[in-house]
Backbone as a ProteinNet text record, in pm:
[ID]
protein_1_A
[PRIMARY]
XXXXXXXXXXXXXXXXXXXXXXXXXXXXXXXXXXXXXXXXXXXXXXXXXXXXXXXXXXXXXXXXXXXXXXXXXXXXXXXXXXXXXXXXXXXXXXXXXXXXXXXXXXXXXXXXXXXXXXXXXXXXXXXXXXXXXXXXXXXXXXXXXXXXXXXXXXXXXXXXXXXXXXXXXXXXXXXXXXXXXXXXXXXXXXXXXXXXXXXXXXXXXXXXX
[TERTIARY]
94.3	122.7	207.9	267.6	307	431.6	501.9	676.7	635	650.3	606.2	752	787.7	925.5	869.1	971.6	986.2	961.6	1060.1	1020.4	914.5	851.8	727.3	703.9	665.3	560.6	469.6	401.7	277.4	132.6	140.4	38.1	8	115	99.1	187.9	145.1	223.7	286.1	437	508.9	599.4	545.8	568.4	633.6	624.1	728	600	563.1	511.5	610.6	510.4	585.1	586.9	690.2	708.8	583.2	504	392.9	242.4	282.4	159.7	219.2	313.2	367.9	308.1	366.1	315.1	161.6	100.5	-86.4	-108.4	-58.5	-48.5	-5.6	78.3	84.5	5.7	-61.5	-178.3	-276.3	-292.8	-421.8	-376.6	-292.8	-289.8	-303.2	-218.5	-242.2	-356.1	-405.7	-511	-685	-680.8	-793.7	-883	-1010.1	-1077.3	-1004.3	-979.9	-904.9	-1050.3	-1014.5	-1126.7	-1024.3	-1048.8	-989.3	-1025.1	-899.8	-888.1	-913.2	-872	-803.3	-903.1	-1023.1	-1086.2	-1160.5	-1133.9	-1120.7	-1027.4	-946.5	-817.2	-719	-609.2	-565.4	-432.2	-342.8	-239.5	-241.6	-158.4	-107.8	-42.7	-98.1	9.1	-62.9	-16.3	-39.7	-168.3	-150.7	-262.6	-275.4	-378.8	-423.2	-553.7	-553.2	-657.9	-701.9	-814.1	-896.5	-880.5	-855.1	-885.2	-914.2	-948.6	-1059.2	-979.4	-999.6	-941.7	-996.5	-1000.3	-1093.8	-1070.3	-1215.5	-1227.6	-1205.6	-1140.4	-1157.6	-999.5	-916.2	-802	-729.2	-664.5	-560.9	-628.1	-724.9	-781.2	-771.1	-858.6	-856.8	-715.9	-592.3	-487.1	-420.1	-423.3	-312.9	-354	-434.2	-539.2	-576.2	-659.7	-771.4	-654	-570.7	-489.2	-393.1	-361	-342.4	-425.2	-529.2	-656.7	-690.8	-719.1	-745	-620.9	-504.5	-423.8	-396.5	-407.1	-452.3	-595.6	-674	-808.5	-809.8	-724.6	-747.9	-628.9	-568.9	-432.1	-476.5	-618.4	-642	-754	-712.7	-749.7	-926.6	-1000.2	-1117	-1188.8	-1125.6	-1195.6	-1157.3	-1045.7	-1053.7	-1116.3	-1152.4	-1199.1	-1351.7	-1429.8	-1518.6	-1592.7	-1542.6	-1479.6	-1489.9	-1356.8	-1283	-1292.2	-1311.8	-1370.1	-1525	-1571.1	-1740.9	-1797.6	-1760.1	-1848.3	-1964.1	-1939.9	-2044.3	-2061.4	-1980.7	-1976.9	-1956.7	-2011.4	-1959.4	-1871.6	-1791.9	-1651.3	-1744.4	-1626.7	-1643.8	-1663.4	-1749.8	-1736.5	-1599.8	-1555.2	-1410.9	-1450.2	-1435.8	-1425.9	-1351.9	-1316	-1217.2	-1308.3	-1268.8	-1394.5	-1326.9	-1211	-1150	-1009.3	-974.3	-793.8	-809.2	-649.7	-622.2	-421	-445.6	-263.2	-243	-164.9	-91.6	51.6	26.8	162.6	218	355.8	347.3	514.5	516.8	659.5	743.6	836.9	938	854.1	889	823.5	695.6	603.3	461.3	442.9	325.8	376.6	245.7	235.7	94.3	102.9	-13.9	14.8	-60.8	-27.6	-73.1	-252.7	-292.1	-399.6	-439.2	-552.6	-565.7	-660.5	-745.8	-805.1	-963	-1082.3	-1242.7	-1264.3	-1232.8	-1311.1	-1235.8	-1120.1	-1083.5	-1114.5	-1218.1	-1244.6	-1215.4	-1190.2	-1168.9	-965.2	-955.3	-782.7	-749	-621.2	-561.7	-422.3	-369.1	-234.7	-172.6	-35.9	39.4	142.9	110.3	244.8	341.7	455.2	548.4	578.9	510.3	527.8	687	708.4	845.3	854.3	1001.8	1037.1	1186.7	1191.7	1283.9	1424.6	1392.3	1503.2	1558.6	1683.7	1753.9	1743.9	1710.9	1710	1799.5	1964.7	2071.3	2085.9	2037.7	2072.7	1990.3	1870.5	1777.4	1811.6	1861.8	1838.3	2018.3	2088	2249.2	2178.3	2081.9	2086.4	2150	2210.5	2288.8	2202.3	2053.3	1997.9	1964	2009.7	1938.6	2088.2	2205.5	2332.4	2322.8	2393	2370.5	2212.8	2097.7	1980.8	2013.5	1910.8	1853.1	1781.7	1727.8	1601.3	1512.8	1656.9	1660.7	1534.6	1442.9	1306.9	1285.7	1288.9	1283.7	1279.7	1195.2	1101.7	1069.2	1096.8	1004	874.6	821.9	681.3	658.7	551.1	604.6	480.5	437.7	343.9	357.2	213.8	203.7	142.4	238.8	82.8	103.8	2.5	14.8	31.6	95.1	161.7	180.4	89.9	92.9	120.2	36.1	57.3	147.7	223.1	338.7	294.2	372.3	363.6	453	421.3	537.8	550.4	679.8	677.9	787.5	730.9	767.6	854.1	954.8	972.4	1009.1	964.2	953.6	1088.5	1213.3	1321.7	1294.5	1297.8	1269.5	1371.1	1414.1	1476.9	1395.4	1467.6	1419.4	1443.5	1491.5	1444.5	1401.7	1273	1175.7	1058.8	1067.7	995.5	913	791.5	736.7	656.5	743.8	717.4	581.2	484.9	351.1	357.7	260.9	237.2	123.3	32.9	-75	-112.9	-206.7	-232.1	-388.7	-439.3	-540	-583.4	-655.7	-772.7	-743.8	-713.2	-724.5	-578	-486.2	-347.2	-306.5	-261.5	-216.4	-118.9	-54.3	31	77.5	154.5	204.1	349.7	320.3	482.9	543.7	633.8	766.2	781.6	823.2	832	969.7	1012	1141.7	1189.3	1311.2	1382.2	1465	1523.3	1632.7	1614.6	1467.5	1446.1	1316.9	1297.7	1201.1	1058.3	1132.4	1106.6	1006.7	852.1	761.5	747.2	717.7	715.8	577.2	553.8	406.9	418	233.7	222.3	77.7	62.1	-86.8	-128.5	-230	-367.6	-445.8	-505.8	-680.3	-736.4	-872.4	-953.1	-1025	-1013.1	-1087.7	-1203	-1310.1	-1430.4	-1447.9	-1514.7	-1555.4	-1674.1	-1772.8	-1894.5	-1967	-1925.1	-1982.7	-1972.4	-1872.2	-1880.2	-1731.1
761.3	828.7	743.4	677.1	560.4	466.2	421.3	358.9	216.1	114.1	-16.9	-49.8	-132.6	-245.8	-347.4	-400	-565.7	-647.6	-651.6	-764.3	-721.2	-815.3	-826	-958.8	-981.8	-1064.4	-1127.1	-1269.5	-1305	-1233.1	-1210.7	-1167	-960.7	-917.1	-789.5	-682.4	-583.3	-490.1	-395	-420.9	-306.5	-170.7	-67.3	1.4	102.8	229.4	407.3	508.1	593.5	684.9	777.9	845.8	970.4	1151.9	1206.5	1323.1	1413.9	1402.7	1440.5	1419.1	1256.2	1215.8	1224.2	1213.3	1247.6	1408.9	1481.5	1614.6	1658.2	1577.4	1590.6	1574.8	1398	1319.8	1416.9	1498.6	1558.3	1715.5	1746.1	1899.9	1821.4	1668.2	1606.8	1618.3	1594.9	1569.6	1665.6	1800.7	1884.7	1989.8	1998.1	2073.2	2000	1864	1751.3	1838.9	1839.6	1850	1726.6	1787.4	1691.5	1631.4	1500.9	1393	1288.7	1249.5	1162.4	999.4	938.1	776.9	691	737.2	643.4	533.4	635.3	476.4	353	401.8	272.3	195.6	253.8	154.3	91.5	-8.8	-62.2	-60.9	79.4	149.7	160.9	126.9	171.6	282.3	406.8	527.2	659.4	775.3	875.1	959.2	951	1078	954.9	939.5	906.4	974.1	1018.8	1156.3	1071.1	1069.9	1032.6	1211.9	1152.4	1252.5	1223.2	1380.1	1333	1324.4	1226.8	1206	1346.4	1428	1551.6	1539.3	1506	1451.9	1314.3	1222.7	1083.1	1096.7	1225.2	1197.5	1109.2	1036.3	980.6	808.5	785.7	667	670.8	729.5	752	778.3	836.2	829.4	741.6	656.1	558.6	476.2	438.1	324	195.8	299.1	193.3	111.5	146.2	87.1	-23.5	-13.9	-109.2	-220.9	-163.3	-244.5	-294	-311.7	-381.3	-482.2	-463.9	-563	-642.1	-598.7	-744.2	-816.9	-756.8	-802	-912.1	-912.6	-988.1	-1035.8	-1061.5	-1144.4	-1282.5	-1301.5	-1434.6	-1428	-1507.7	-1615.2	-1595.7	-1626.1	-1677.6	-1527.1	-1439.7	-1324.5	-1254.8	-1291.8	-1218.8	-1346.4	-1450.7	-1484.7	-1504.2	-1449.5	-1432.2	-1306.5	-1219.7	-1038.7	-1081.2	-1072.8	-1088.8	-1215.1	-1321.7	-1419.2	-1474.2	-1492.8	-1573.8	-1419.9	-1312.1	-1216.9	-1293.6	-1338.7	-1387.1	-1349.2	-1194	-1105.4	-988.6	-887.5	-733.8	-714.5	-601.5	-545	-455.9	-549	-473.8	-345.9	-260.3	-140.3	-162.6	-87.5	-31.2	95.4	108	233.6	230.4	383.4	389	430.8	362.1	360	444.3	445.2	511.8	573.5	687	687.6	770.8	736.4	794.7	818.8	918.1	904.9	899.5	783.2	790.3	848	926	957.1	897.9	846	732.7	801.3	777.9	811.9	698.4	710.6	595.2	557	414.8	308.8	274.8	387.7	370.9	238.2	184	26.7	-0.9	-78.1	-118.6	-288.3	-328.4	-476.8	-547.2	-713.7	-741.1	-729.7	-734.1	-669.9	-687.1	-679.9	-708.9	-619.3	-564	-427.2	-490.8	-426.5	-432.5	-550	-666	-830.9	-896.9	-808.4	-879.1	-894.5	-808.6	-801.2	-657	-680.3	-552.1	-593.1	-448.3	-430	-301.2	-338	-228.8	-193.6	-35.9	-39.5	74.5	53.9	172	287.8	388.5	495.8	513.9	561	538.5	714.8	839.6	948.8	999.5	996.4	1020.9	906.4	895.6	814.3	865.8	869.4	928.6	825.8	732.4	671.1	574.2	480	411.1	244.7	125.3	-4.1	-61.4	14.1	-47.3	20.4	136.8	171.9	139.6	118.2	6	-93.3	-174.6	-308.9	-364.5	-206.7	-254.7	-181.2	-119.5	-19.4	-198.8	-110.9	-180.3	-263.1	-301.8	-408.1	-500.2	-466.9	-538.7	-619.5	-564.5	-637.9	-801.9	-885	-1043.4	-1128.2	-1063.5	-1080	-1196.6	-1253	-1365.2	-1283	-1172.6	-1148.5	-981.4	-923.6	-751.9	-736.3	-631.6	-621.8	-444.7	-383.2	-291.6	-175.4	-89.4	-21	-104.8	-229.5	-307.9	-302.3	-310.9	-361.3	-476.7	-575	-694.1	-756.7	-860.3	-926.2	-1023.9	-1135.8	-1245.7	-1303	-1443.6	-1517.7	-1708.2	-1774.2	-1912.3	-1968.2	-2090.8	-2179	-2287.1	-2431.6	-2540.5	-2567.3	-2495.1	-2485.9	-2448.2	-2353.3	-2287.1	-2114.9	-2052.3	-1918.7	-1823	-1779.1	-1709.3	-1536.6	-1496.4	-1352.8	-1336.5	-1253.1	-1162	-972.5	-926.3	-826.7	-696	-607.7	-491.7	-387.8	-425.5	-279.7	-172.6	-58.9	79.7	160.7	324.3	372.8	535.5	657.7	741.3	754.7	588.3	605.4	536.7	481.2	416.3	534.2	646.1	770	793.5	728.8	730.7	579.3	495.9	349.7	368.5	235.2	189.1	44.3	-16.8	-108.5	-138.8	-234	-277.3	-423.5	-447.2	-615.6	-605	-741.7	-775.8	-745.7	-699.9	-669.4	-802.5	-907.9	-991.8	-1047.6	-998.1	-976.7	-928.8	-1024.9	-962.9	-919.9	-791.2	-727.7	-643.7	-566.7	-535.2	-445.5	-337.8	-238.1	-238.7	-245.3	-264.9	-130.3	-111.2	49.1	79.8	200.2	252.1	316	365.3	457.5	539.8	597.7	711.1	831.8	857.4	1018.1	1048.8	1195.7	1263.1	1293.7	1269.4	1266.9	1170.7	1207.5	1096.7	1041.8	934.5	827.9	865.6	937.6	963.8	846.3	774.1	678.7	763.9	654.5	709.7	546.1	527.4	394.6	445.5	305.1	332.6	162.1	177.3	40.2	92.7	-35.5	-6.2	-146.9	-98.1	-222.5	-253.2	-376.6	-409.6	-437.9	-415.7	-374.8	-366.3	-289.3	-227.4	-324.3	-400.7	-499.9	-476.1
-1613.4	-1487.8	-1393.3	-1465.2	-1364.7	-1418.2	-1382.9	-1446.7	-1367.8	-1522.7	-1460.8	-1396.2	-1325.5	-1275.8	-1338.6	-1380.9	-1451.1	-1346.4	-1232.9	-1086.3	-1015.9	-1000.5	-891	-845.5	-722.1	-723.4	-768.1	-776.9	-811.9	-785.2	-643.3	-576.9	-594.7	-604.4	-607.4	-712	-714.8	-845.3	-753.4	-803.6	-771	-811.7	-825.3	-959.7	-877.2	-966.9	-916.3	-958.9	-896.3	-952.6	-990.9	-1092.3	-1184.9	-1079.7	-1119.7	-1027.8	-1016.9	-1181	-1158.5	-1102.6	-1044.3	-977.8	-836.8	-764.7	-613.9	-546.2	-691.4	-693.3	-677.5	-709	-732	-616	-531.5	-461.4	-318.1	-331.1	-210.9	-190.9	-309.8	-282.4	-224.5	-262	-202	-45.2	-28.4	119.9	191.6	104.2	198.2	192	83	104.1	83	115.3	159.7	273.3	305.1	440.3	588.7	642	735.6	802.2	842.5	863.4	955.4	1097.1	1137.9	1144.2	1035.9	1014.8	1139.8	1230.6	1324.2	1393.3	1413.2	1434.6	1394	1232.1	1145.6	1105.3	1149.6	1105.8	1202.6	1109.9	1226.2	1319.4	1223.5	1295	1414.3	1482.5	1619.4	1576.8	1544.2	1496.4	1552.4	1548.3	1626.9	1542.1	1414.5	1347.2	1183.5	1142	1048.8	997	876.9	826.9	721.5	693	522.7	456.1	318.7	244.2	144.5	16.8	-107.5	-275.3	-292.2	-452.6	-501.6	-533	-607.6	-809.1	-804.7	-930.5	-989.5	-877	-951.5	-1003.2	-970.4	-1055.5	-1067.8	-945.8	-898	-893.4	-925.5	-970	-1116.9	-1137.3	-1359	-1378.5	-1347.5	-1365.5	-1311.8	-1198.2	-1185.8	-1124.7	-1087.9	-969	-1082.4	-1211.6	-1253.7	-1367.7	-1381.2	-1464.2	-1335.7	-1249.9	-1132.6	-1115.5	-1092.4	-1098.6	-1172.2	-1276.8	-1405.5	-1450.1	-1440.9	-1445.3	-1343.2	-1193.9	-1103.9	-1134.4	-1118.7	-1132.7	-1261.9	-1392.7	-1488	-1492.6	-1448.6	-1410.6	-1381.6	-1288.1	-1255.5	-1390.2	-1403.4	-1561.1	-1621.9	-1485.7	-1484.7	-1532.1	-1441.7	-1469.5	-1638.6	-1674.1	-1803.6	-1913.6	-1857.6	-1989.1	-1967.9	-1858	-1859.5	-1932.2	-1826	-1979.1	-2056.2	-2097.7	-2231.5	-2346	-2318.4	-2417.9	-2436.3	-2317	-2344.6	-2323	-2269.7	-2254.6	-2208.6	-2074	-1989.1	-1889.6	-1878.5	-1726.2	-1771.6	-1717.6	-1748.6	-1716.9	-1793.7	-1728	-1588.3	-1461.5	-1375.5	-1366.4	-1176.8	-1168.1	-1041.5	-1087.2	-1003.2	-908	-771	-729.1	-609.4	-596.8	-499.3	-353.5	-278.9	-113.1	-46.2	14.4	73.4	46.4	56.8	64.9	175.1	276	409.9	448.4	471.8	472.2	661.8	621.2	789.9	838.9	926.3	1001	1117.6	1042.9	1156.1	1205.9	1350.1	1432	1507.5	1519.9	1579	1712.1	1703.8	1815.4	1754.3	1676.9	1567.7	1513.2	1470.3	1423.3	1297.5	1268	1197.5	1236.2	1263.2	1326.5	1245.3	1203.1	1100.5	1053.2	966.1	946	757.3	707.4	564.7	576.6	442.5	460.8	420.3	425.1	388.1	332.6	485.8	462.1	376.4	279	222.3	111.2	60.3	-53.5	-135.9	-267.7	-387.8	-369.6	-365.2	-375.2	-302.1	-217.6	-157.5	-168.6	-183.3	-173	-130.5	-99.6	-5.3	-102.8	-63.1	-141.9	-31.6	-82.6	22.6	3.9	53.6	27.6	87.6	227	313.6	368.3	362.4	462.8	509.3	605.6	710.1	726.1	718.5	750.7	633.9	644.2	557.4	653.7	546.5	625.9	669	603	626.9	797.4	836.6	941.7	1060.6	1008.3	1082.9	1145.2	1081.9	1085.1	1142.6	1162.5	1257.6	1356.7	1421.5	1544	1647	1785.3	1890.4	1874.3	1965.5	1944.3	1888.5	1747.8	1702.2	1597.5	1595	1596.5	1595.8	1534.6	1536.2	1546.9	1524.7	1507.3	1408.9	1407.2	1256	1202.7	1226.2	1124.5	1099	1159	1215.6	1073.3	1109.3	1024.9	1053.8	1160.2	1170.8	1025.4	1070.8	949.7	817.3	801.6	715.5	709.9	559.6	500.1	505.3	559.3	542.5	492.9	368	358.9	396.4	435.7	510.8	475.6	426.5	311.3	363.6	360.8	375.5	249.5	221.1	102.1	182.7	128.1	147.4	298	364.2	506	565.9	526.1	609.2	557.7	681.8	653.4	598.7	494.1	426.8	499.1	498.1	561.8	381.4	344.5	242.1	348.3	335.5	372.7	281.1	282.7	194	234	223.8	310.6	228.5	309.9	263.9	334.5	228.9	276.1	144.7	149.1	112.7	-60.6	-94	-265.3	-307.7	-181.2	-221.7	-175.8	-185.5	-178.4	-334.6	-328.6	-478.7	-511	-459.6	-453.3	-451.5	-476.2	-449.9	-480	-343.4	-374.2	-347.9	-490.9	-506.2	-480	-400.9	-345.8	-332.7	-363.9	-322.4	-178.1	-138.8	-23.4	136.5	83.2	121.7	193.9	116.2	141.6	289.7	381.2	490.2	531.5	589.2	577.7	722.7	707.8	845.5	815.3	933.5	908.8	1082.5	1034.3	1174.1	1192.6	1298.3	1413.4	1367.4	1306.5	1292.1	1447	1445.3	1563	1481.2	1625.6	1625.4	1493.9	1514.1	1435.8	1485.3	1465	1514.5	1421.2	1269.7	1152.6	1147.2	1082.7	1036.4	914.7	914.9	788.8	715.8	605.4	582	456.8	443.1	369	314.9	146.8	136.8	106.4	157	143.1	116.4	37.9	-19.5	-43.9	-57.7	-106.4	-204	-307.4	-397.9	-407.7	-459.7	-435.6	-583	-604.6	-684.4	-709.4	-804.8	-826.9	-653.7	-618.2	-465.8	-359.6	-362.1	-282.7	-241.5
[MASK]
+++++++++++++++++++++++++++++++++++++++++++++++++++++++++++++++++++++++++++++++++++++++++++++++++++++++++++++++++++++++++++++++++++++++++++++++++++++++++++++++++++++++++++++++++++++++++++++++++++++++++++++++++

């Protein structure tokens, strides 16, 4: 259900969904029980809704296979699994998914998801705008570091802080990206459209934790 990319990161998987999981991916959204996100989370954004995987699909089809290859990526855990069988194969579950609608000036400020523990990640359902046109608006002209509608992860290395930036534009419409729980992250405020940026998030736990 899912088109791997060759480049990624250490820390996180960055893949494409298939036309037929966008497609699933957006009856969930729209025909979910509407439930308001907002005051669990940490968007500065106008409407954020939880809604319901129905049936486990969109995990058993494209989550637990995400999950299982970060989760045993670090060493310890697959050869605990997988060689001494001195640990059960984890339980995987999905805790939450919530789609945000986010509008120009909208922001997400940095932030990592549930303590930091299990794994979390973003779909990139619409996006309204292009980064090349971002990142010349007037103001932001001769900048060092124009960021506008960027994804951005935020990680420390040997005591310095790394800013990783994610540019997006509307053919990264499908995109997902998967990161550890713990992973801190953050989205920059787009302009000049009326048009909202819809995303889908979720956490997934590990044996209930």
């Amino acid at each position: 259900m899912y088109q791997k990319q060759s480049a990624r990161e250490n820390e996180w998987l960055d893949s494409r969904l298939t036309k037929e999981t966008m497609n699933t991916l957006w009856d969930t959204i729209n025909n979910s029980p509407r439930r308001n996100a907002k005051g669990s989370l940490a968007g500065n954004i106008s409407k954020s809704e939880y809604i319901e995987d129905k049936n486990n699909w969109f995990y058993e089809n494209v989550l637990k296979q995400f999950t299982e290859e970060l989760y045993f990526r670090e060493w310890n855990n697959y050869y605990n699994v997988h060689i001494t069988k001195d640990a059960p194969f984890p339980v995987f579950t999905l805790k939450k998914l919530w789609v945000n609608y986010q509008k120009q000036y909208e922001f997400n400020p940095p932030h990592h998801h549930e303590a930091g523990k299990g794994f979390s990640f973003v779909v990139f359902m619409k996006i309204p705008t292009h980064w090349k046109e971002q990142h010349t608006l007037p103001w932001l002209k001769n900048v060092n570091a124009a960021q506008a509608s960027d994804f951005q992860f935020i990680m420390t290395y040997e005591n310095r802080v790394i800013f990783h930036s994610i540019v997006l534009s509307p053919e990264d419409e499908s995109r997902i990206l998967f990161f550890p729980a713990w992973l801190n992250h953050q989205v920059f405020p787009f302009y000049d459209t009326e048009k909202e940026r819809i995303t889908l998030s979720g956490n997934i736990l590990i044996n209930g934790n």
